[in-house]
C-alpha positions in Angstrom: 0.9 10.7 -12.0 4.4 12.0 -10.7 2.5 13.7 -7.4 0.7 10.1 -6.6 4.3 8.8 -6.2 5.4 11.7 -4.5 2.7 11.0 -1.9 3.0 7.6 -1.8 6.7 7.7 -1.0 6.4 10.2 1.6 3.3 8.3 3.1 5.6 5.0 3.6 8.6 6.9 3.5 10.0 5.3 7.0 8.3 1.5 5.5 10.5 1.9 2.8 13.8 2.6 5.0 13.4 0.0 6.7 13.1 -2.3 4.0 16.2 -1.1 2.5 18.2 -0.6 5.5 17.0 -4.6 6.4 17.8 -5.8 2.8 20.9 -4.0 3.1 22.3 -4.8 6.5 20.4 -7.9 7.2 20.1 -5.8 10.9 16.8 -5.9 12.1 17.1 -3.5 15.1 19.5 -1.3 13.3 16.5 -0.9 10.1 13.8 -0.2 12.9 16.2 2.7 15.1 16.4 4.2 11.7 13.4 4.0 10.4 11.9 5.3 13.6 14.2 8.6 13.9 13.4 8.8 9.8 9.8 8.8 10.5 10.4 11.6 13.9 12.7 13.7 11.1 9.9 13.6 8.9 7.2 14.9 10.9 9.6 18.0 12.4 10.8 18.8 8.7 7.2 19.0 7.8 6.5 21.2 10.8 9.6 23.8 9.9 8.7 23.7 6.4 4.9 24.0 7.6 3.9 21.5 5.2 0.5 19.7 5.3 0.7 16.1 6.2 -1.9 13.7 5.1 -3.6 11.1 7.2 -2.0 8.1 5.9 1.6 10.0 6.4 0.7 10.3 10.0 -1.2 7.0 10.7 2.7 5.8 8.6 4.5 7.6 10.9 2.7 6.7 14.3 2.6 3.0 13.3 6.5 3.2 12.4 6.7 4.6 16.3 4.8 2.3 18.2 5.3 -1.1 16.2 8.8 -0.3 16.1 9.0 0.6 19.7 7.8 -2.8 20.3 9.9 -4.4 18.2 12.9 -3.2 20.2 11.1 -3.4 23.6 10.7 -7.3 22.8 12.8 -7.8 20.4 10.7 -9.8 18.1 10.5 -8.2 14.9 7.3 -9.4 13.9 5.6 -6.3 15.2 7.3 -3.8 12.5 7.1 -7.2 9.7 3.0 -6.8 10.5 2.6 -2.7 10.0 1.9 -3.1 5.6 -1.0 -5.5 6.7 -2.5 -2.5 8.8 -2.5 -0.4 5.6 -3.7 -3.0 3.4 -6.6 -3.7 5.5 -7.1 0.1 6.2 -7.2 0.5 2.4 -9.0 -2.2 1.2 -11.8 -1.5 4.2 -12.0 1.7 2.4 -12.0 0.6 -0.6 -15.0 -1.8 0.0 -17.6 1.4 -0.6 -19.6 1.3 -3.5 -18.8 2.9 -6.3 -15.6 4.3 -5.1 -13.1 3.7 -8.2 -15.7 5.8 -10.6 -13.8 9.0 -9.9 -10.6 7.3 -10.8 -11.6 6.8 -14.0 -11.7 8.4 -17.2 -14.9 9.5 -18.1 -15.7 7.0 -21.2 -14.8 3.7 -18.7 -17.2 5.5 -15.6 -19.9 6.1 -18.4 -19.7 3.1 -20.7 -18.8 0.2 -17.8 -19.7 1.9 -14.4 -20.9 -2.1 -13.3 -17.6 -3.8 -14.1 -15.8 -0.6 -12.1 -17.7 -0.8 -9.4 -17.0 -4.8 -9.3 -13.7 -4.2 -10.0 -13.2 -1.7 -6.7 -14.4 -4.5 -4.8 -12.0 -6.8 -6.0 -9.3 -4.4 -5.3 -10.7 -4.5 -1.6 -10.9 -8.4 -1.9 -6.9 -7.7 -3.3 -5.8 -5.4 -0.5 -7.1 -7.7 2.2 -5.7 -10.9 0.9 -2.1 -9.1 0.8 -2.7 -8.1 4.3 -3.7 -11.6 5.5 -0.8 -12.3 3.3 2.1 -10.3 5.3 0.5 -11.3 8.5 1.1 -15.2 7.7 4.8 -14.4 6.5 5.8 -11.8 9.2 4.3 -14.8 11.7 7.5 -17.0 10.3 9.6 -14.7 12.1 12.1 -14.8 8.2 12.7 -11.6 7.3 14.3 -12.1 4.1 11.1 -14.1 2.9 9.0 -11.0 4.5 11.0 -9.1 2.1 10.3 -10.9 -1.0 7.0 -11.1 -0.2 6.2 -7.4 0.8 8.7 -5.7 -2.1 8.2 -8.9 -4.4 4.7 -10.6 -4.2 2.5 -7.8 -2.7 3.9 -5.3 -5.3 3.7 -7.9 -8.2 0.2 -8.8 -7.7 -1.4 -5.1 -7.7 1.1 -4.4 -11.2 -0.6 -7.6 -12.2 -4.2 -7.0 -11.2 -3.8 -2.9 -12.6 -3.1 -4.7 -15.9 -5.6 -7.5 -16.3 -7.9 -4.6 -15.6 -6.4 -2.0 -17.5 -7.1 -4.6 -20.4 -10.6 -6.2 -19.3 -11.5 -2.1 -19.2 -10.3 -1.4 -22.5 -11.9 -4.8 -24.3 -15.5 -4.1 -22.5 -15.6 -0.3 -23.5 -14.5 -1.2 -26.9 -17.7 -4.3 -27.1 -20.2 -1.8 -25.3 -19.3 1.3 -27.7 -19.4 -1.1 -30.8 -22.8 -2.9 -29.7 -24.1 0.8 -29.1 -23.3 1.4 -32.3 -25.0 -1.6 -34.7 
């Protein structure tokens, strides 16, 4: 579980600065200069250490790059506030093939449940896409600091959320099925 954090953090690595930069300096140009020589550090460090980048770290990195360019070319920061809806629909397009949470689970739920996974990975795709629209509509306001709440608040809150209910619904139906097996 550790290494999924790992990853995620140094796939949005450069997102994350310029969250905290923001929330800390309330500078928006400042947060996007350093998140986009964070995100050029990152890639050489990898390439001296000769470390193997995955796709989302680069499609991270060159988003970071070329929203954030934008951002200071116009100086609206909308372009940078828009880049976590390009990942959620990314993932949640991804996410809308069959079938594809199975591997993610242990055995007993993919064996026991596999129709309530595989309705449950679309609803995570149904999820993803909804947060996207979500940052879309708040980074189109232009206010960063509700952008903030939303992205490191709401968006965050509601996938803790939905991992619960289904953590729960998972456990309840596998429990039902096994017992019904059994009389």
């Amino acid at each position: 579980m550790k290494d999924v954090f790992v990853k995620l953090g140094t796939d949005f690595l450069s997102t994350i600065v310029f969250i905290a930069l923001y929330l800390i300096t309330g500078n928006v140009v400042l947060a996007t200069v350093v998140a986009i020589a964070g995100a050029v550090v990152q890639l050489i460090h990898a390439r001296i250490k000769g470390l193997q980048l995955g796709f989302m770290t680069y499609a991270s990195l060159a988003l970071v790059i070329v929203l954030g360019s934008a951002t200071l070319l116009t100086d609206d920061p909308r372009f940078v506030l828009a880049k976590p809806s390009i990942a959620h629909f990314a993932i949640g397009a991804i996410m809308l093939k069959r079938g594809w949470m199975l591997r993610y689970v242990p055995p007993i739920v993919a064996q026991t449940i596999p129709e309530y996974v595989t309705f449950a990975g679309y609803a995570w795709a149904a999820l993803m896409i909804a947060l996207g629209a979500g940052t879309i509509a708040v980074a189109a306001t232009g206010d960063m600091k509700l952008w903030a709440i939303y992205v490191s608040v709401v968006a965050i809150g509601a996938k803790v959320a939905a991992f619960a209910v289904q953590y729960v619904a998972f456990r309840l139906l596998v429990t039902s099925r096994l017992r019904a097996a059994r009389a």
